[in-house]
C-alpha positions as CSV (number, residue, x, y, z in Angstrom):
1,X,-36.8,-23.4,-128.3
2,X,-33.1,-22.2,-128.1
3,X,-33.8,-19.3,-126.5
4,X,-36.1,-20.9,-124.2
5,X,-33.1,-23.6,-123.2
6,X,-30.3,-20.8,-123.0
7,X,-33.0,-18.9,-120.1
8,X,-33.5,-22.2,-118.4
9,X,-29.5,-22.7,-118.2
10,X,-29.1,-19.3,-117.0
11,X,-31.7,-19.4,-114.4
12,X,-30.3,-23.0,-113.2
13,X,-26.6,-21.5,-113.2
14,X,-28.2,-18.8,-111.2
15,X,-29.9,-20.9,-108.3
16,X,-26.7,-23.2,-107.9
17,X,-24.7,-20.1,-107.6
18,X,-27.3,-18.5,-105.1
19,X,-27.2,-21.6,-103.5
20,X,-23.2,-22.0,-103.2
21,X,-23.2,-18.5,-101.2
22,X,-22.9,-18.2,-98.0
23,X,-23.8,-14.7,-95.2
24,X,-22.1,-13.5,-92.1
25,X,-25.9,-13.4,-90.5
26,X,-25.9,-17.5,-91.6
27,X,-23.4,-18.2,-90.5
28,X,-23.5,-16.2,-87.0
29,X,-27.1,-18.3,-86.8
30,X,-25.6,-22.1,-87.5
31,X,-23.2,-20.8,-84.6
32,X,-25.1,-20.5,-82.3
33,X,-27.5,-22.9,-83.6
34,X,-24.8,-26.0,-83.5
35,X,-23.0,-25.0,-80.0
36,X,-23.6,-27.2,-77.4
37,X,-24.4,-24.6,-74.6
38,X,-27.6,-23.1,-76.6
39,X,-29.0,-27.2,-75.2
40,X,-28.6,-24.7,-71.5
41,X,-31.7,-22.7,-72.9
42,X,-34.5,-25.8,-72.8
43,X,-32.8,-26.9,-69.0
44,X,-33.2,-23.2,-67.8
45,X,-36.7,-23.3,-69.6
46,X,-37.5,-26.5,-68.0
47,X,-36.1,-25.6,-64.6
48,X,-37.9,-22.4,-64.8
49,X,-41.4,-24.4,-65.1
50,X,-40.4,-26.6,-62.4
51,X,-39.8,-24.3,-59.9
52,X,-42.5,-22.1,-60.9
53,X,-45.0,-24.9,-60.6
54,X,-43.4,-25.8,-56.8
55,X,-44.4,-22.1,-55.4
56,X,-47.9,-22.7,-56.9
57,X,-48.1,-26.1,-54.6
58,X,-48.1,-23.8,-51.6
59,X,-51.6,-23.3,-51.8
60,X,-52.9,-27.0,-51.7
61,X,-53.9,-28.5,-48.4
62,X,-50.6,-30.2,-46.9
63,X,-51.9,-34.4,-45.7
64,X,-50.1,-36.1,-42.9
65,X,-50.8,-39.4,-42.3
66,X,-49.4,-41.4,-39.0
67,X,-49.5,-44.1,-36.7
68,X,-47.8,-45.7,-34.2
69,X,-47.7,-48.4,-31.0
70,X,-45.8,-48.3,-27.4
71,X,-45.6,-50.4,-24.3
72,X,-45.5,-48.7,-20.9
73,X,-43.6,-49.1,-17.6
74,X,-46.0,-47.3,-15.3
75,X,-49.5,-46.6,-16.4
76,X,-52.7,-44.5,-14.4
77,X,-54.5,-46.5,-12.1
78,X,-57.4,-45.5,-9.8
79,X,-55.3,-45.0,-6.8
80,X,-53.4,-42.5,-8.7
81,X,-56.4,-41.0,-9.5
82,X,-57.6,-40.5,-5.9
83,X,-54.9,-39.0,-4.9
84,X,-54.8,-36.5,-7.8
85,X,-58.6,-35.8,-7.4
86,X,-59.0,-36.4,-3.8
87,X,-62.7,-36.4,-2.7
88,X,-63.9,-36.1,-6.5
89,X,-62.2,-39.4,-6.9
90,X,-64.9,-40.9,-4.7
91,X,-67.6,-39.7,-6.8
92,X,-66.0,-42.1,-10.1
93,X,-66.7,-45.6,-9.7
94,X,-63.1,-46.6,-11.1
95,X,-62.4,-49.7,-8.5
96,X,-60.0,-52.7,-10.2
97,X,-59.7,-50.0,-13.4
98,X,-56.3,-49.6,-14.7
99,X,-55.2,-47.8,-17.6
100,X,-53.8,-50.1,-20.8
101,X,-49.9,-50.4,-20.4
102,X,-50.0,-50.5,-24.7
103,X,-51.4,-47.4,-26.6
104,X,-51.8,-47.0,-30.5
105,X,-53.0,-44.8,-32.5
106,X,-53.8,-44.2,-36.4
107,X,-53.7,-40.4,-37.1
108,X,-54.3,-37.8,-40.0
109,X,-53.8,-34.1,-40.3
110,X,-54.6,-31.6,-42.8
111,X,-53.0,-27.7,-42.9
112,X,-54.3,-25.2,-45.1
113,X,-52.5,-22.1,-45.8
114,X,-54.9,-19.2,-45.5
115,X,-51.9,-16.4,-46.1
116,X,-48.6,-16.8,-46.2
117,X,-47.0,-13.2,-46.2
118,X,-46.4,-13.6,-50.0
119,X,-43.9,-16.3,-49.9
120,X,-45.7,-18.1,-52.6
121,X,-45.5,-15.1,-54.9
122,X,-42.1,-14.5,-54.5
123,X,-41.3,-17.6,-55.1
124,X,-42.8,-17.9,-58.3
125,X,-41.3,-14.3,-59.4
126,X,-37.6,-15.8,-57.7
127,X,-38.0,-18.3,-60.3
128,X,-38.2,-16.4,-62.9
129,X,-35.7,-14.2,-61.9
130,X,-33.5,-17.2,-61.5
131,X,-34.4,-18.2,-65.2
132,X,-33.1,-14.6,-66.6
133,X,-30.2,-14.7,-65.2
134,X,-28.9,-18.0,-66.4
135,X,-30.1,-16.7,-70.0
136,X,-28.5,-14.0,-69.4
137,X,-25.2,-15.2,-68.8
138,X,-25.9,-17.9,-71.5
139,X,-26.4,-14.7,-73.9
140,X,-23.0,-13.5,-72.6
141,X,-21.5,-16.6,-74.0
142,X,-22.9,-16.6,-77.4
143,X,-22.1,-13.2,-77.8
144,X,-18.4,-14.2,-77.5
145,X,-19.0,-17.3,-80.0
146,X,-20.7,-14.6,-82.2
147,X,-17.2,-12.1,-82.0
148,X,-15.5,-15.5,-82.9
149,X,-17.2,-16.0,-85.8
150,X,-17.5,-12.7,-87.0
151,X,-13.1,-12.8,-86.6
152,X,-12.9,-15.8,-88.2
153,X,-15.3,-14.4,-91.4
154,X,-13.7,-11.4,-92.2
155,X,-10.0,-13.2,-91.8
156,X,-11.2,-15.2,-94.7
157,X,-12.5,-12.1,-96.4
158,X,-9.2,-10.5,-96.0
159,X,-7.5,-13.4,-97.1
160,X,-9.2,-13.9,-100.5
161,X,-8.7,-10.4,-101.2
162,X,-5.1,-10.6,-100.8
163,X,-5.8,-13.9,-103.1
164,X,-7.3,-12.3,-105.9
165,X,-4.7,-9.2,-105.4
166,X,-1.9,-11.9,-105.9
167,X,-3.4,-13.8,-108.8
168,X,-3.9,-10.1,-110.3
169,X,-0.2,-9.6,-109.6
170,X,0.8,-12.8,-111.3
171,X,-1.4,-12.3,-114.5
172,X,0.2,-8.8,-114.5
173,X,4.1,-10.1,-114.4
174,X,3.5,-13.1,-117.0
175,X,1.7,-10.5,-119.6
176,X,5.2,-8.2,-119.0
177,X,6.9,-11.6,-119.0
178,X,5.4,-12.7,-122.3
179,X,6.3,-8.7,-123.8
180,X,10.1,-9.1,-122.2
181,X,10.9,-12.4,-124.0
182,X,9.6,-10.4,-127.4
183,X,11.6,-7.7,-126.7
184,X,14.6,-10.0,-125.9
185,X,14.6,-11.9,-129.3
186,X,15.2,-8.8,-131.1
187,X,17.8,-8.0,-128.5
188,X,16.2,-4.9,-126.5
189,X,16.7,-7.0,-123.3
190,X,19.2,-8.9,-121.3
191,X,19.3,-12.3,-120.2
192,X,19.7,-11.1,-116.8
193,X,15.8,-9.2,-116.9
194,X,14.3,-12.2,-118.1
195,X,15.1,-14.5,-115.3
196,X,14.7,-11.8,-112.9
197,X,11.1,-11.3,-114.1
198,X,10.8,-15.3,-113.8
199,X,11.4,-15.5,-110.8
200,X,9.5,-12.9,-109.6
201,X,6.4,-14.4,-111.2
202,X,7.6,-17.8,-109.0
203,X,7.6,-16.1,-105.9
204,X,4.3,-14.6,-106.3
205,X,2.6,-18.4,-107.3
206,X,4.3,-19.4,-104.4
207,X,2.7,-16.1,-101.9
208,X,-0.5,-17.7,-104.0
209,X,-0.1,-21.6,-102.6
210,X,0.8,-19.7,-99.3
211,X,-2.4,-17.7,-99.5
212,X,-4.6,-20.0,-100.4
213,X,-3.1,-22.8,-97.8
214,X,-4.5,-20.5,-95.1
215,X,-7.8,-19.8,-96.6
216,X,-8.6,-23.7,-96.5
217,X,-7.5,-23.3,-92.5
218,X,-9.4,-20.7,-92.1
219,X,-12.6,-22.3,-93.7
220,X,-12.1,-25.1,-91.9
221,X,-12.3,-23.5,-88.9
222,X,-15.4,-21.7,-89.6
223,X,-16.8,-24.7,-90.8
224,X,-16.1,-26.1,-87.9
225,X,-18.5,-23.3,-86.0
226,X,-20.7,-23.5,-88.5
227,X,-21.3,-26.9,-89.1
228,X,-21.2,-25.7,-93.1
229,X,-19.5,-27.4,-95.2
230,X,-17.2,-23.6,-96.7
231,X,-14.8,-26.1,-99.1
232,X,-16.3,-24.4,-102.3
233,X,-19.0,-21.5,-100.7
234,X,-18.8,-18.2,-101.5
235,X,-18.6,-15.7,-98.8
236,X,-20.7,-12.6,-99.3
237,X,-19.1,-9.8,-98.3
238,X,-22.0,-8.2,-95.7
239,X,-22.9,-4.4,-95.8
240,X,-22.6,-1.9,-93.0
241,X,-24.4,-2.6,-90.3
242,X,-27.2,-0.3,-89.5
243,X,-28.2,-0.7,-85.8
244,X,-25.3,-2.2,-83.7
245,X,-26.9,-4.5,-80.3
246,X,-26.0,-3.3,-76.8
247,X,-23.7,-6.0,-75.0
248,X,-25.1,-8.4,-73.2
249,X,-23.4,-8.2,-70.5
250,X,-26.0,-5.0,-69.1
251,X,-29.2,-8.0,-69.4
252,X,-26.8,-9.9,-67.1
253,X,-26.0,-7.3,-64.7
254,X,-29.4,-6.4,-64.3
255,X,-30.6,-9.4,-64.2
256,X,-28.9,-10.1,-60.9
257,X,-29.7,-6.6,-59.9
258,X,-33.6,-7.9,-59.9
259,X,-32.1,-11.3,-58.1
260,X,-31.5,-9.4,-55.7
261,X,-33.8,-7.3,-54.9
262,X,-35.8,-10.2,-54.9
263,X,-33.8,-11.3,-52.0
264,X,-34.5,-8.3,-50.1
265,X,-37.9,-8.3,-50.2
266,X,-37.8,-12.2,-48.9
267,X,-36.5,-10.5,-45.7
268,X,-39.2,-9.1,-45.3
269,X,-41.7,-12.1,-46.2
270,X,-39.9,-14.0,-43.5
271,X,-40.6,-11.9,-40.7
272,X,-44.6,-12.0,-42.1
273,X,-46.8,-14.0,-39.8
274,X,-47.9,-17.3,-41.4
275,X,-52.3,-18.0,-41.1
276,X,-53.2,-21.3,-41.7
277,X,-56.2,-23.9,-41.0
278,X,-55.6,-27.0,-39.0
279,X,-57.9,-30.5,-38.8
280,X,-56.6,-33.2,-36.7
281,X,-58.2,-36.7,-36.4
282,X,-56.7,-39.6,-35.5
283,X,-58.7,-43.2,-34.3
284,X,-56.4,-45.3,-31.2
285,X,-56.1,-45.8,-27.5
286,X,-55.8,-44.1,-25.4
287,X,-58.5,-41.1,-26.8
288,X,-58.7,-37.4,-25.1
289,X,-61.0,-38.8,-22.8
290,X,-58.7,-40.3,-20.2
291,X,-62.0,-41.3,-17.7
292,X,-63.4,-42.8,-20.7
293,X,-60.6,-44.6,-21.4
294,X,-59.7,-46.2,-18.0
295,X,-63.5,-47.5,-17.7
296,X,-63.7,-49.1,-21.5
297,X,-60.6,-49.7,-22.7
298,X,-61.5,-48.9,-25.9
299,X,-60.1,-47.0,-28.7
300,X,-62.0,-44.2,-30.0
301,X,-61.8,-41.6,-32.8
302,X,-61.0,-38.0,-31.7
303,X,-60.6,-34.3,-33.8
304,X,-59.8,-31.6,-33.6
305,X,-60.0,-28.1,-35.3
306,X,-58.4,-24.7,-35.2
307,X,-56.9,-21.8,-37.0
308,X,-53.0,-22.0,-36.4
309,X,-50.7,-18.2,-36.5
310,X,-46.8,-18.7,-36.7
311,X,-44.1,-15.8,-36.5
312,X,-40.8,-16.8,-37.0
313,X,-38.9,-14.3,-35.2
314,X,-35.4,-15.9,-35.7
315,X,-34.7,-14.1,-39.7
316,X,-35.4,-10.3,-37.4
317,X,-32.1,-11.4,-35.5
318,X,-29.7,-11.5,-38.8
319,X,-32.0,-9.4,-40.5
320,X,-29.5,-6.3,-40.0
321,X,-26.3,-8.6,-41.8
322,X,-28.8,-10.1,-44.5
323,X,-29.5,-6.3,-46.0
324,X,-26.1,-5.5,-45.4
325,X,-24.9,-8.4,-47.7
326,X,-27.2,-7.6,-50.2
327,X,-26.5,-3.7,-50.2
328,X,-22.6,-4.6,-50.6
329,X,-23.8,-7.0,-53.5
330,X,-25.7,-4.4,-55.3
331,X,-22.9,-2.6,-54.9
332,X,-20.4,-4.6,-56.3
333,X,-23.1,-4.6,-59.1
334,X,-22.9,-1.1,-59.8
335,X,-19.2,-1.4,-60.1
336,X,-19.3,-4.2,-62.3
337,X,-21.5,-1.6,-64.4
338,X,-19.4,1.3,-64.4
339,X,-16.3,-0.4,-65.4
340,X,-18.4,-2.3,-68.4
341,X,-19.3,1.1,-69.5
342,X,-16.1,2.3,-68.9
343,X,-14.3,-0.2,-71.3
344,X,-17.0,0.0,-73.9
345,X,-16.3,3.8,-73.7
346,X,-13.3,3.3,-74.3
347,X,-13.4,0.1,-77.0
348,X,-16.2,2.8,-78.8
349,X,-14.0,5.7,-78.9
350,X,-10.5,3.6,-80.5
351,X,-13.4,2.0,-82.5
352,X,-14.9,5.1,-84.0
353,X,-11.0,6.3,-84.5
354,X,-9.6,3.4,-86.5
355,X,-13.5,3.7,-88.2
356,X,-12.5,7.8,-89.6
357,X,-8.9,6.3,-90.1
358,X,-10.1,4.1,-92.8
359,X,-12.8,5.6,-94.4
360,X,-10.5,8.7,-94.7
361,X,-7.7,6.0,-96.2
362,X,-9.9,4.7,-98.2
363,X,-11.0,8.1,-100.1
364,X,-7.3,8.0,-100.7
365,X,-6.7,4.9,-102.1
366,X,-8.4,4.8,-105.0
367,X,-6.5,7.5,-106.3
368,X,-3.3,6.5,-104.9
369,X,-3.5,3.6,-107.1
370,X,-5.1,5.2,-110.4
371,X,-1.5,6.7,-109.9
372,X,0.5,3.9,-109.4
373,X,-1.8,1.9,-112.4
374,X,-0.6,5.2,-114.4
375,X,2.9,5.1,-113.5
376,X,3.3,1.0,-114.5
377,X,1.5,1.0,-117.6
378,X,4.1,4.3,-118.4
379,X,7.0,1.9,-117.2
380,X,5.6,-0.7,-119.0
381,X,5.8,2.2,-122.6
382,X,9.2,2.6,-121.6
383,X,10.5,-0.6,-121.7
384,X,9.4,-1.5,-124.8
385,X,11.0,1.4,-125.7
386,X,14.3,-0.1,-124.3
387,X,14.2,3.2,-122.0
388,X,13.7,1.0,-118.3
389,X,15.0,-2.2,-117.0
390,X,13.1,-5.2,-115.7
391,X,14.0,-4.0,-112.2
392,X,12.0,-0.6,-112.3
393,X,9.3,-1.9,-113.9
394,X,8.8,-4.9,-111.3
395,X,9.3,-2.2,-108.7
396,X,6.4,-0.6,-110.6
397,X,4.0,-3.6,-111.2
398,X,4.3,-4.0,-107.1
399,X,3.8,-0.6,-106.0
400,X,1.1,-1.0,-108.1
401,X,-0.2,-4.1,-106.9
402,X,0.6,-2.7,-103.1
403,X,-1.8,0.0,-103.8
404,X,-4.6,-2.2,-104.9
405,X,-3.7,-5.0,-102.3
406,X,-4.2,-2.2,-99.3
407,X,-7.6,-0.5,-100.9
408,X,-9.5,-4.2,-100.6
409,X,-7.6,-4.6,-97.6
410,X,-9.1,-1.0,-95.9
411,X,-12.7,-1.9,-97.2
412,X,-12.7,-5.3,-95.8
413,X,-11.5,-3.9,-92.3
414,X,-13.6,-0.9,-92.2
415,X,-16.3,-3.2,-92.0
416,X,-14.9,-5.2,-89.7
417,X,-14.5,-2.3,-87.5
418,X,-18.2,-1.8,-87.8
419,X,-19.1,-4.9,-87.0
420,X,-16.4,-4.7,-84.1
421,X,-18.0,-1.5,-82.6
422,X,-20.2,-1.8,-79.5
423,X,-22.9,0.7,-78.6
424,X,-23.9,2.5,-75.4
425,X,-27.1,2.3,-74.9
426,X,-28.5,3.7,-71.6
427,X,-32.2,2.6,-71.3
């Protein structure tokens, strides 16, 4: 039973301590999560849909309904008519009959696109074009929040390395502390070593307050990103990265590259001719029959059906400017990209540098400070031994500490130099 309750502690001690821990990868995700431009994504979504939907409507039958009254001056009378016809006129029995000085009419007409030289299409494709571009540049953002993040992680990292590096340094001076106030009661030592040594060991608790005042900024900062609550979590200190993203900004740029072209092709759709069916009806006075009119008087219902061809020829006089623009623009595009992959080139190649910088350091360091561990426990011999003063072996305690301070240090920013790193990719 025992045994059973000490594995049931463990395992508990392990989840809450699983639990308290807290990734890079969680929190580049709450980020991005919990920043009030990813809310852009369902309005670009929704947008999308709408617009998408619109070029669709081009296909339904387009209703017009109308109607409307007026009073004339000077309306057709028979006379008129006599002399417009001359002898036919005599054939028409229209004596006394005067056309209606009001006129009103209720009408209705239907259009039916039959082709429309793609427009629809390239709508709906202009739409989504529209859509990745504005996710696009959203992703550009992010991106930005994620560098942020990732800054604001490994300064903690750093931090609470130099943390534990200090609290090291302190339990190393108050162990030699401890040993000088031995050696001083039997008179090895002077006065003057013993507060030296003290307050070196109050200067390095107050690096510690220091330390650790900036670490609670620092959280605070990220938890403010995060929307995590880092008071008390662990941060895990993340591996290398394997497979390093291409920027964003080379979705964006081609995204407005196929905006573009887009556009170019709606010069052409423009200068398509335009097929369509037409129905007109409308019921009123007076009807297409003006003889009929002028011997009842009375309203009548008329129609009329056709197949209708437009060409609008106005887009073929700025056509010339409108490709020019566009050329310039994809132009200014291809700039935009060369200097992008200019200054990655160049963020890569100082990148890969300070990378073979550290990882060369760091093959050093460890055995920089096996030395300097060597040389202060030796120091540490020797002053028992009355041989060394407080002075050389503090100078010794720090160098050693130093050593162990910049190994953590390199490790931390190694990866951070990784993580840092953008990669070219040319797809």
């Amino acid at each position: 039973m025992r045994r059973f309750c000490t594995i049931l502690v463990a395992t508990l001690a392990f989840t809450i301590s699983a639990n308290a821990s807290v990734t890079l990868q969680e929190c580049r995700d709450k980020a991005r999560e919990n920043y009030p431009l990813v809310r852009r994504y369902d309005l670009i979504r929704a947008t999308k849909e709408c617009n998408v939907h619109n070029a669709s409507l081009a296909w339904l039958p387009r209703l017009e309904l109308g109607g409307g009254g007026a009073w004339l001056s000077n309306v057709t009378d028979a006379v008129d008519l006599g002399e417009i016809l001359g002898k036919m006129a005599s054939m028409i029995d229209l004596s006394g009959k005067k056309e209606q000085p009001w006129q009103y009419k209720v009408s209705a007409s239907v259009t039916q696109n039959i082709w429309d030289g793609g427009a629809s299409a390239l709508g709906k494709k202009t739409a989504e074009a529209v859509a990745a571009k504005d996710e696009a540049e959203l992703e550009v953002s992010l991106y930005d929040l994620q560098r942020q993040v990732d800054e604001v992680y490994f300064s903690i990292l750093l931090l609470e390395e130099r943390l534990k590096q200090a609290e090291g340094r302190v339990s190393v001076l108050e162990s030699n502390l401890v040993k000088m106030k031995s050696i001083y009661d039997e008179g090895g030592i002077s006065t003057m070593d013993i507060k030296s040594m003290e307050a070196e060991v109050k200067s390095a608790r107050q690096q510690i307050r220091l330390i650790e005042t900036n670490i609670k900024s620092s959280r605070m900062s990220l938890s403010l990103l995060t929307s995590i609550d880092l008071s008390s979590e662990q941060l895990i200190t993340p591996a290398e990265p394997d497979i390093i993203p291409s920027r964003p900004e080379y979705a964006f740029i081609e995204s407005n590259r196929r905006l573009l072209e887009l556009q170019m092709k709606k010069l052409d759709v423009d200068l398509s001719p335009k097929i369509g069916f037409v129905a007109d009806a409308y019921y009123g006075y007076p009807g297409r029959n003006i003889f009929k009119g002028l011997t009842d008087h009375n309203p009548s219902f008329n129609a009329m059906l056709g197949i209708q061809l437009k060409f609008n020829l106005y887009p073929l006089y700025t056509r010339k400017n409108d490709k020019a623009l566009i050329n310039q623009q994809m132009q200014a595009l291809d700039i935009q990209k060369d200097m992008l992959d200019f200054k990655t080139k160049l963020s890569n190649t100082g990148a890969s540098q300070e990378i073979l910088f550290l990882r060369q350091t760091l093959e050093d360091d460890s055995e920089i400070l096996q030395l300097r561990t060597d040389v202060r426990k030796a120091a540490e011999e020797r002053l028992e031994g009355g041989v060394i003063d407080a002075s050389d072996l503090l100078q010794k305690i720090n160098e050693e500490s130093d050593a162990s301070l910049q190994k953590s240090i390199h490790q931390i920013e190694l990866l951070q130099a990784l993580y840092r790193q953008e990669k070219i990719e040319n797809e």
